[in-house]
VOBA-747105 format. One record per residue (C-alpha): y, z, x. Coordinates in Angstrom, 3 decimals, always signed. Example, Ala and Ser with C-alpha at 12.3 -4.5 7.8 and 13.67 -1.06 7.14 Angstrom:
2
<c2=-4.500, c3=+7.800, c1=+12.300>
<c2=-1.060, c3=+7.140, c1=+13.670>
This chain:
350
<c2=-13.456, c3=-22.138, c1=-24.772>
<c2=-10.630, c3=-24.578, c1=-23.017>
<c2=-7.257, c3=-24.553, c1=-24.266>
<c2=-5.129, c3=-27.588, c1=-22.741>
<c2=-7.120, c3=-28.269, c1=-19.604>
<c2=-6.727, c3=-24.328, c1=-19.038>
<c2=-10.390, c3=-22.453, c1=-19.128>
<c2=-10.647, c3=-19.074, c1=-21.438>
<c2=-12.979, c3=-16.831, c1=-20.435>
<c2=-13.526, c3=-14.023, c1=-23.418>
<c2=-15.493, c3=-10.789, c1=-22.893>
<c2=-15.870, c3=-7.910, c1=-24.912>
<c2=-16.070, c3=-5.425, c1=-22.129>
<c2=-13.541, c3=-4.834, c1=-19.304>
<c2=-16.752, c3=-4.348, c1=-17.010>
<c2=-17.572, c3=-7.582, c1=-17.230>
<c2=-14.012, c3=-8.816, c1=-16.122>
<c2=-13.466, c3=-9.702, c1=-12.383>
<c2=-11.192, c3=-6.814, c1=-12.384>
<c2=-10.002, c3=-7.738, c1=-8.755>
<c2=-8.487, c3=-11.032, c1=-10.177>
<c2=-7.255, c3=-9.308, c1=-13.308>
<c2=-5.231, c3=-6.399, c1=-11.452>
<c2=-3.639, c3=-9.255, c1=-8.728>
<c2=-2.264, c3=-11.239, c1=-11.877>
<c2=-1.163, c3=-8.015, c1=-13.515>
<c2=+0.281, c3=-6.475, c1=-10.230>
<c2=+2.627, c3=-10.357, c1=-9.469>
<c2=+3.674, c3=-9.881, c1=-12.941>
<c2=+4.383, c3=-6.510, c1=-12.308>
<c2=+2.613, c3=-5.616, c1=-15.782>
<c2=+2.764, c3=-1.758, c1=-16.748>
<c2=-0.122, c3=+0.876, c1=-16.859>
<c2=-1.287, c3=-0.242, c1=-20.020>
<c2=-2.690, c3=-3.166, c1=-18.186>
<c2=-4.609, c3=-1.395, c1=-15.404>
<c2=-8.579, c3=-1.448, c1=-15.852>
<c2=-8.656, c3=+2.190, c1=-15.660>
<c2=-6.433, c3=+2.154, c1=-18.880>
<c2=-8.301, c3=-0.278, c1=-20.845>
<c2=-11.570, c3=+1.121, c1=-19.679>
<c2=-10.760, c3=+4.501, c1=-21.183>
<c2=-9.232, c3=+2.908, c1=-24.441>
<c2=-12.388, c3=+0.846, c1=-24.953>
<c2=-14.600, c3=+4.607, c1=-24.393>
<c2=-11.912, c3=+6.926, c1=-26.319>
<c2=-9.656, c3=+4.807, c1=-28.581>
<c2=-7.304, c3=+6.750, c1=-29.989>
<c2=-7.539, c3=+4.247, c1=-33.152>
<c2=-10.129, c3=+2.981, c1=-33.603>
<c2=-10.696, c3=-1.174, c1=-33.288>
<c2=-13.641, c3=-3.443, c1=-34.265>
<c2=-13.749, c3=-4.818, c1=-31.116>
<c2=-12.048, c3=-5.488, c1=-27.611>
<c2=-11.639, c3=-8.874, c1=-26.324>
<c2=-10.412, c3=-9.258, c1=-22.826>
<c2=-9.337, c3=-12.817, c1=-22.070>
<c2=-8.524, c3=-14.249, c1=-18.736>
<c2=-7.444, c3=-18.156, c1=-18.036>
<c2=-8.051, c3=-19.709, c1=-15.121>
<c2=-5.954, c3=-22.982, c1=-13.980>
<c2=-8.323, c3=-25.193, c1=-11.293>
<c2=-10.270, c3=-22.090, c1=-10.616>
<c2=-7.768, c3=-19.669, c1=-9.860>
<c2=-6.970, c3=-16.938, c1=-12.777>
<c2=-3.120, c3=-17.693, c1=-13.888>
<c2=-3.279, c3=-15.265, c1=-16.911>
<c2=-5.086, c3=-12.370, c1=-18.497>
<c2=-4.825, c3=-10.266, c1=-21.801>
<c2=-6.315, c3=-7.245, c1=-23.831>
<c2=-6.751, c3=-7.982, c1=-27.393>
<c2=-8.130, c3=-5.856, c1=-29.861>
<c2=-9.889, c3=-6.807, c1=-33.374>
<c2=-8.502, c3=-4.458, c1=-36.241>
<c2=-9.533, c3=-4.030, c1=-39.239>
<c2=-5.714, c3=-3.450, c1=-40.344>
<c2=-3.376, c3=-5.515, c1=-38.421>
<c2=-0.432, c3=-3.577, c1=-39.373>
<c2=-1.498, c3=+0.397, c1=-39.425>
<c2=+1.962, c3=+1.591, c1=-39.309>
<c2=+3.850, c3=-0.447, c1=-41.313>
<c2=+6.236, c3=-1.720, c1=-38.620>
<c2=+5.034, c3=-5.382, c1=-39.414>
<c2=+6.036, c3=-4.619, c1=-43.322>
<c2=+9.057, c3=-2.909, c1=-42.643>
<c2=+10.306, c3=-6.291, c1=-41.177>
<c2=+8.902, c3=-8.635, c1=-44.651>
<c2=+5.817, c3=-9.944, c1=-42.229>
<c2=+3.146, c3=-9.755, c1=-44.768>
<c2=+0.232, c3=-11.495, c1=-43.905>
<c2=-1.056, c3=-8.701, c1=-42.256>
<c2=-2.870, c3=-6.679, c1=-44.349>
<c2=-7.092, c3=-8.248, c1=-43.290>
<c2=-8.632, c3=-8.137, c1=-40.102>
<c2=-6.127, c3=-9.244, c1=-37.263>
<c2=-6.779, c3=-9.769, c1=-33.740>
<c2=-3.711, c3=-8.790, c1=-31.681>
<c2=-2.800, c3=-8.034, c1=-28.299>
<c2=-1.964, c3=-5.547, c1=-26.216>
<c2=-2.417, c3=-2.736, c1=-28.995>
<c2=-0.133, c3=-0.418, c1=-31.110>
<c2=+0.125, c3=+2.515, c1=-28.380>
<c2=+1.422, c3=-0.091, c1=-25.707>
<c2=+5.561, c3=-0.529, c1=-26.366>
<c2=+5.384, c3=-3.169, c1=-23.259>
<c2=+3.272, c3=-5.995, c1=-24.418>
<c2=+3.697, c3=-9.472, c1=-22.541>
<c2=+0.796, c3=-11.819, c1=-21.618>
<c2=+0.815, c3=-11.424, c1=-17.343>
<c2=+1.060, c3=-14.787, c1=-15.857>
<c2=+0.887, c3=-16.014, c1=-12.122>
<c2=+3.144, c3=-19.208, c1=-12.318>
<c2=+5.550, c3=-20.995, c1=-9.655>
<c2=+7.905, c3=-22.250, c1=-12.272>
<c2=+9.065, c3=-21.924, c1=-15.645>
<c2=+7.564, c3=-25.224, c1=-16.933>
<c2=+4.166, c3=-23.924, c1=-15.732>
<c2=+4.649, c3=-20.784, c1=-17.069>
<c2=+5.552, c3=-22.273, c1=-20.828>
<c2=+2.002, c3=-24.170, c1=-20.546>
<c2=-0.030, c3=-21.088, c1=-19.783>
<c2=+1.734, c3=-19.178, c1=-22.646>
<c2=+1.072, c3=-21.918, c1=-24.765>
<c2=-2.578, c3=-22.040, c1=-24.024>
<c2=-2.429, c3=-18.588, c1=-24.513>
<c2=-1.517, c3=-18.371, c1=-27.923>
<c2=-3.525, c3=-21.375, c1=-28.983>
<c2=-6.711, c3=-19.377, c1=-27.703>
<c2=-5.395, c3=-16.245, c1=-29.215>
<c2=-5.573, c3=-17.993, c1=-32.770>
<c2=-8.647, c3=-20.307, c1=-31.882>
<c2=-10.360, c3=-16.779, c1=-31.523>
<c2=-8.983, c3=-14.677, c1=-34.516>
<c2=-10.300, c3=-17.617, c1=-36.731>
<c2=-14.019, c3=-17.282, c1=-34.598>
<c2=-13.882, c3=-13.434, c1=-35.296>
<c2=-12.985, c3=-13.708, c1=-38.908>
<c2=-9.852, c3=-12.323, c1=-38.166>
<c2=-6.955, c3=-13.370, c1=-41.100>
<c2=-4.039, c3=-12.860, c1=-38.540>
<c2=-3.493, c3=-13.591, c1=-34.666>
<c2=-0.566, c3=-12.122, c1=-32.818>
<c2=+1.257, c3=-10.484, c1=-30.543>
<c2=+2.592, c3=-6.810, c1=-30.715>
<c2=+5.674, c3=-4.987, c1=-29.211>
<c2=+6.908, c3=-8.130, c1=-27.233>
<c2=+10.359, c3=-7.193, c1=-25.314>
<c2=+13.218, c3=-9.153, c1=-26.226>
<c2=+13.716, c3=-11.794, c1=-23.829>
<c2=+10.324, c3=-12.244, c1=-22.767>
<c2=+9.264, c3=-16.629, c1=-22.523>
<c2=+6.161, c3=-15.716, c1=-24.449>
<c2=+8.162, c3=-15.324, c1=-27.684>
<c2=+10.152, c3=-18.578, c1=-27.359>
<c2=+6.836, c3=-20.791, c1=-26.786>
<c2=+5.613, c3=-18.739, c1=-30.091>
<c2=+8.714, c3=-19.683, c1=-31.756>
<c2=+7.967, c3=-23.380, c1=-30.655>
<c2=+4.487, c3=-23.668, c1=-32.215>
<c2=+5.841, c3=-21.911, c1=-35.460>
<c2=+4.604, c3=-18.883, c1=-35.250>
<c2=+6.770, c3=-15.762, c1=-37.156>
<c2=+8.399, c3=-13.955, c1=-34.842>
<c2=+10.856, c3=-10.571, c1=-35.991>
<c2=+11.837, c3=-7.404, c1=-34.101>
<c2=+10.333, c3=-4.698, c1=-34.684>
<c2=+10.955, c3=-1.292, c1=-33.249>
<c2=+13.602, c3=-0.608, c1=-30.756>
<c2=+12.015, c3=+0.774, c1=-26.736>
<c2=+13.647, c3=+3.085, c1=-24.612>
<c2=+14.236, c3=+2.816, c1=-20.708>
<c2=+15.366, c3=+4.561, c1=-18.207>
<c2=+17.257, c3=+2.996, c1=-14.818>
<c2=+16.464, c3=+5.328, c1=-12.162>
<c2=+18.975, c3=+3.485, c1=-10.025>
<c2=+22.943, c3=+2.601, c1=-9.998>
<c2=+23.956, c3=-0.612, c1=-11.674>
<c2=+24.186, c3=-2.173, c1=-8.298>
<c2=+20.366, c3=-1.209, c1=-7.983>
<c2=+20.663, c3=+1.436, c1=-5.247>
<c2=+18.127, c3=+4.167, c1=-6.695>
<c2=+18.904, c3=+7.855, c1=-6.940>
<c2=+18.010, c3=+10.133, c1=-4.189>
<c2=+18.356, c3=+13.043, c1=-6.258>
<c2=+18.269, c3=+14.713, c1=-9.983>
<c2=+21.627, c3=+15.537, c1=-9.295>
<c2=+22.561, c3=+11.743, c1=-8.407>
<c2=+21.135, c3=+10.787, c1=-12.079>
<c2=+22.995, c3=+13.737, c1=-13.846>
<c2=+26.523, c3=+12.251, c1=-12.543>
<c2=+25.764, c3=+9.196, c1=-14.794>
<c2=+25.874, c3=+11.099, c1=-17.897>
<c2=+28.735, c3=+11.719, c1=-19.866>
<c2=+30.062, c3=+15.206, c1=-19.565>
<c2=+29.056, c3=+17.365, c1=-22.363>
<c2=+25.723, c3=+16.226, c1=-21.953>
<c2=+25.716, c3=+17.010, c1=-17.985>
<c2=+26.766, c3=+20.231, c1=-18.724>
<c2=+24.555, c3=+20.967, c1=-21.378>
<c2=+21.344, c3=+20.403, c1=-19.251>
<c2=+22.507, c3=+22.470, c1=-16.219>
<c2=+23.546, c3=+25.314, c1=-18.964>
<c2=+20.233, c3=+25.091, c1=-20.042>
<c2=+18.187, c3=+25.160, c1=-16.456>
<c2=+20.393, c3=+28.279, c1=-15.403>
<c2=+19.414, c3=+30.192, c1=-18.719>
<c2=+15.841, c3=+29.052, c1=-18.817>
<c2=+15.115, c3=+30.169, c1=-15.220>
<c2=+16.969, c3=+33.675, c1=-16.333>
<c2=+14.590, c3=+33.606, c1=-18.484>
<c2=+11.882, c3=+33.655, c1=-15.906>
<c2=+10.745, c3=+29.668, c1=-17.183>
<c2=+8.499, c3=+27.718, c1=-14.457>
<c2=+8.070, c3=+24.090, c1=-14.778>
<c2=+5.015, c3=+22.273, c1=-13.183>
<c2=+3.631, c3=+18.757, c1=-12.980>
<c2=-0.256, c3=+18.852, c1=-12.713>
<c2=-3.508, c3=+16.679, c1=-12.859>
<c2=-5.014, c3=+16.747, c1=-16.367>
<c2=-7.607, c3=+19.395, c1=-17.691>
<c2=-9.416, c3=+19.205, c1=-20.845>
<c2=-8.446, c3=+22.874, c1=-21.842>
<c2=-4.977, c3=+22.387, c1=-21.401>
<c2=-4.877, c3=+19.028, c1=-22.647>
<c2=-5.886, c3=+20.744, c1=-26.145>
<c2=-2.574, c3=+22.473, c1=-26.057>
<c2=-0.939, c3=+19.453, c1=-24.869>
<c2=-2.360, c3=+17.648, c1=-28.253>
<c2=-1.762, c3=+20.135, c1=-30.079>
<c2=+2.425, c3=+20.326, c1=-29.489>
<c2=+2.082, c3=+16.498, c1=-29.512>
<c2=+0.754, c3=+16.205, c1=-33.183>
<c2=+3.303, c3=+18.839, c1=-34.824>
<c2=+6.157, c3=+17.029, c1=-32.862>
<c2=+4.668, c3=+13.666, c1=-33.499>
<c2=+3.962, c3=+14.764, c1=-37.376>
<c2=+8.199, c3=+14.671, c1=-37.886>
<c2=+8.168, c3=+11.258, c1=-37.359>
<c2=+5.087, c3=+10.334, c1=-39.694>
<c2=+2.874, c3=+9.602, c1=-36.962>
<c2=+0.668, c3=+12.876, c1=-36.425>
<c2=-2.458, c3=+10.684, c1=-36.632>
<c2=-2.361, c3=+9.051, c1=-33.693>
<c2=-3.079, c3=+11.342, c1=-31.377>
<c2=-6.471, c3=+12.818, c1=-32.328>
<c2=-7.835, c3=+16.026, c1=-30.530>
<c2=-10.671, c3=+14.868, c1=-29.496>
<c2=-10.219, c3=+10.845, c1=-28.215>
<c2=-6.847, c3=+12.603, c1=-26.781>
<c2=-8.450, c3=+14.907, c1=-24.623>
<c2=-11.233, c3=+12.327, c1=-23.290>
<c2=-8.550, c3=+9.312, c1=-23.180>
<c2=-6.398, c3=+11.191, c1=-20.794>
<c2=-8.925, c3=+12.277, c1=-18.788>
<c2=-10.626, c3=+8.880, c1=-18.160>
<c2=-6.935, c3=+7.483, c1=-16.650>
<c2=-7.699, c3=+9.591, c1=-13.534>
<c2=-4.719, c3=+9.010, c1=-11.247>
<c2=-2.022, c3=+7.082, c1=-13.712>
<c2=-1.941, c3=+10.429, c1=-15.777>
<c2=-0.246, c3=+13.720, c1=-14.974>
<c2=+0.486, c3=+16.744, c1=-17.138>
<c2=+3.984, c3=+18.211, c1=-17.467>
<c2=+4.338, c3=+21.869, c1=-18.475>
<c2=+7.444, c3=+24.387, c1=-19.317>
<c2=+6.067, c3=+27.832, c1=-19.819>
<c2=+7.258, c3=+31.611, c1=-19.999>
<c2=+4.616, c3=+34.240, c1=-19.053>
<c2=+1.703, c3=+33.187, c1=-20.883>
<c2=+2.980, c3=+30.891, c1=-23.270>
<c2=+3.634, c3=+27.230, c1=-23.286>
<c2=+6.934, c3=+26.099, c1=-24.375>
<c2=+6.684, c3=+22.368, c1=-23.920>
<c2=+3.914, c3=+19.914, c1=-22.700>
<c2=+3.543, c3=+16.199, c1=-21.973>
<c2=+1.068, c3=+13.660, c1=-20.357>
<c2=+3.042, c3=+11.306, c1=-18.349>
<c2=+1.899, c3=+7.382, c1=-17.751>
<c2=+1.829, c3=+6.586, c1=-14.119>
<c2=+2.567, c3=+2.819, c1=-12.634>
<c2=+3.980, c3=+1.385, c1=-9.838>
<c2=+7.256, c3=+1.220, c1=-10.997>
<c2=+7.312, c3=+3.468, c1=-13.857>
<c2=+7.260, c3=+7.011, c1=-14.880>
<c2=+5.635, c3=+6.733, c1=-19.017>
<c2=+6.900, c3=+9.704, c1=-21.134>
<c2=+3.922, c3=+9.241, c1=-23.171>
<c2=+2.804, c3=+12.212, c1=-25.514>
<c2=+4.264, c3=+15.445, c1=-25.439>
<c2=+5.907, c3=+18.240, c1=-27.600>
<c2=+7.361, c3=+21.757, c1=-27.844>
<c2=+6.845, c3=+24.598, c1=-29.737>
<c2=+10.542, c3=+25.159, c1=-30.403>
<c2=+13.585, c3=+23.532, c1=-30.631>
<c2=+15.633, c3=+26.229, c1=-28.876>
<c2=+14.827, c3=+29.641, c1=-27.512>
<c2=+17.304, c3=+32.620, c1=-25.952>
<c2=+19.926, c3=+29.603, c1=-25.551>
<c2=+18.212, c3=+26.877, c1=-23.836>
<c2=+15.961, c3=+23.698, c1=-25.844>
<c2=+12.517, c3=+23.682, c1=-24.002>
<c2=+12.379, c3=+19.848, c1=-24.735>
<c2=+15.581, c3=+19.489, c1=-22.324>
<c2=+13.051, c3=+20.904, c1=-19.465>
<c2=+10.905, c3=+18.874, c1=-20.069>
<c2=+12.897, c3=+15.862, c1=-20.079>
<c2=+14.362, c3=+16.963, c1=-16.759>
<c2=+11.065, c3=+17.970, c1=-15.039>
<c2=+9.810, c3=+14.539, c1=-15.922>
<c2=+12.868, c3=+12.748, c1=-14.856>
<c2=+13.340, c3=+14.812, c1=-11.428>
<c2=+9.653, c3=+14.065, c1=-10.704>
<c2=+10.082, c3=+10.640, c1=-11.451>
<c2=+13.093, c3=+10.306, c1=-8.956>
<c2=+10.856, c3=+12.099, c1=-6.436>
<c2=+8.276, c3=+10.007, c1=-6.731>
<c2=+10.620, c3=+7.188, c1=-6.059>
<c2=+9.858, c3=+4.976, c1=-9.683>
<c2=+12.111, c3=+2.725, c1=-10.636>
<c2=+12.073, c3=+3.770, c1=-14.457>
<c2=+11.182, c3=+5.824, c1=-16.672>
<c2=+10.073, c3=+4.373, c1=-19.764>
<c2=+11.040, c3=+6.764, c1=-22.947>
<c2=+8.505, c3=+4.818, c1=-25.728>
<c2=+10.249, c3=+4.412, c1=-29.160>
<c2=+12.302, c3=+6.342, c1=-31.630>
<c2=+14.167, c3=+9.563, c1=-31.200>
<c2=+17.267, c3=+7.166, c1=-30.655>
<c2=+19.653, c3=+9.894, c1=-30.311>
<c2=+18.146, c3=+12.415, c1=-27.757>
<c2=+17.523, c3=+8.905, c1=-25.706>
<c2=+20.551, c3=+7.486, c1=-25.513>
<c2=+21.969, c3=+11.177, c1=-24.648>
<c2=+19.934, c3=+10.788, c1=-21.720>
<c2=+20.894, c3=+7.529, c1=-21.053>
<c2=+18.499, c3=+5.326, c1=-22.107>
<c2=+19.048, c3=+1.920, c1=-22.466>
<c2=+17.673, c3=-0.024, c1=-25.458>
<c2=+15.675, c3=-2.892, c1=-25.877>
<c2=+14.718, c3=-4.165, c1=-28.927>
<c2=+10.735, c3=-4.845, c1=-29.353>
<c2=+9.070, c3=-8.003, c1=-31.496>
<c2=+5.664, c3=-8.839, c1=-32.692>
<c2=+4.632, c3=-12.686, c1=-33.017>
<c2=+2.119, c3=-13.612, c1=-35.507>
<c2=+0.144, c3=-16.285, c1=-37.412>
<c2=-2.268, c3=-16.964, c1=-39.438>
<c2=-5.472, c3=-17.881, c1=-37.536>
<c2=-6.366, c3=-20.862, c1=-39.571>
<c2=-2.963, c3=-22.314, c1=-38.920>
């Protein structure tokens, strides 16, 4: 497959991709976890929904790879409604879309020198995206969870494709607005307004009187059953219990080796909050977690773990920490800048 003197190269494995090409392109575009080969390689083994098929595509410019991304045939383009909810309709068949529905940072990783080159690699992009919906029988081609701003969704624009935000993403700066990062928990909490600031040091003091221990730790499959568990019945207020099932959760986190961790508030023998974390170069993920209650003896176990997972972060030296979607309120508390998310589509026989 060639798309404007670009060559596609499609496989439906990510063994079969020159992974050392596909992590360089993903690493200059500075591409999240979601993009790492470890990632895909455990979504394509334990997908937490399940997909038809994977296609990986990687484009190559004069022999040298300028572009790669993960695609993913569905057999419902639009599981959660968040394509309906905005009046894009044409969803409902088969779709092949890219990166997939548990990725809130979607963007196709390109290694360009300038703009103009950049806008022709997109655009190849897209027209092999469709090209191979149509070959897969798929009704719908598109892009998912695109960040405002990003070049891909003004070439889609250009080529008439419908493009309409979506959801809203959450990030967090770990770093002043002159870009000097924090060198301590402490340096972050001065950003926050005051009631808030006071409200999580209330609550550290009175959960360790409370004899509460926090811990960050590599993933287990035992624990990772609790870990699901307060993830589905936190998840299940929002509608979206489902996607997290026990067993692809377990084995999914377990395949991401090193860019998973486990984060843990617990009293005695009981745990009071859990969460697996996403780990990039740049970025703490606050992926999947949960507690078990919204406040106990006069603290919120949910605060811990939003400050064990920011301190660590901050320790670890990331540059943000990347809060997913919804929960808009406890977010912005924390503050959490938004940034509104879109999804490009179009009919693959267009």
């Amino acid at each position: 497959m060639s798309a404007q003197h670009i060559t596609v190269t499609v496989t439906d494995c990510i063994d079969d991709v020159d992974t050392v090409q596909w992590k360089q392109v993903a690493a200059t575009d500075t591409a999240p976890v979601h993009y790492t080969p470890a990632y895909l390689r455990a979504y394509q083994t334990s997908p937490l929904s399940p997909f038809l098929a994977a296609r990986y595509l990687t484009f190559a410019d004069a022999g040298r790879t300028v572009a790669v991304l993960p695609c993913y045939l569905q057999k419902e383009g639009d599981p959660y409604g968040f394509l309906r909810a905005v009046g894009i309709e044409d969803t409902g068949g088969p779709a092949l879309l890219g990166h997939n529905w548990y990725c809130y940072d979607t963007r196709v990783p390109v290694r360009a020198t300038c703009p103009a080159q950049r806008a022709r690699v997109l655009g190849a992009v897209l027209d092999a995206l469709r090209e191979l919906a149509a070959a897969d029988g798929a009704l719908t081609a598109g892009l998912v969870s695109v960040p405002e701003g990003d070049p891909v969704l003004d070439v889609a624009r250009d080529k008439g494709w419908r493009v309409a935000p979506i959801v809203t993403r959450f990030q967090l700066p770990l770093h002043s607005a002159e870009g000097v990062p924090f060198d301590s928990y402490d340096s972050y909490l001065a950003t926050l307004g005051t009631r808030t600031r006071r409200t999580i040091r209330q609550y550290l003091r009175r959960a360790a009187d409370a004899g509460v221990t926090t811990a960050v730790e590599a993933p287990r499959p035992g624990f990772l059953r609790t870990v699901g568990d307060l993830t589905r019945r936190t998840a299940a207020k929002y509608g979206s219990a489902g996607m997290y099932p026990e067993r692809a959760f377990t084995d999914f986190v377990m395949a991401l080796g090193d860019n998973a961790r486990v984060v843990r508030v617990d009293r005695g023998g009981l745990t009071l909050a859990a969460a697996v974390v996403l780990l990039d170069d740049e970025r703490l993920h606050m992926w999947a977690g949960g507690t078990s209650h919204a406040t106990l003896d006069g603290f919120s176990p949910n605060y811990l773990l939003w400050a064990t997972e920011i301190r660590t972060a901050i320790e670890w030296r990331k540059r943000w920490v990347e809060g997913g979607r919804s929960n808009e309120p406890m977010k912005t508390r924390h503050g959490m800048k938004p940034l509104r998310l879109y999804a490009c589509v179009t009919p693959s026989g267009a």
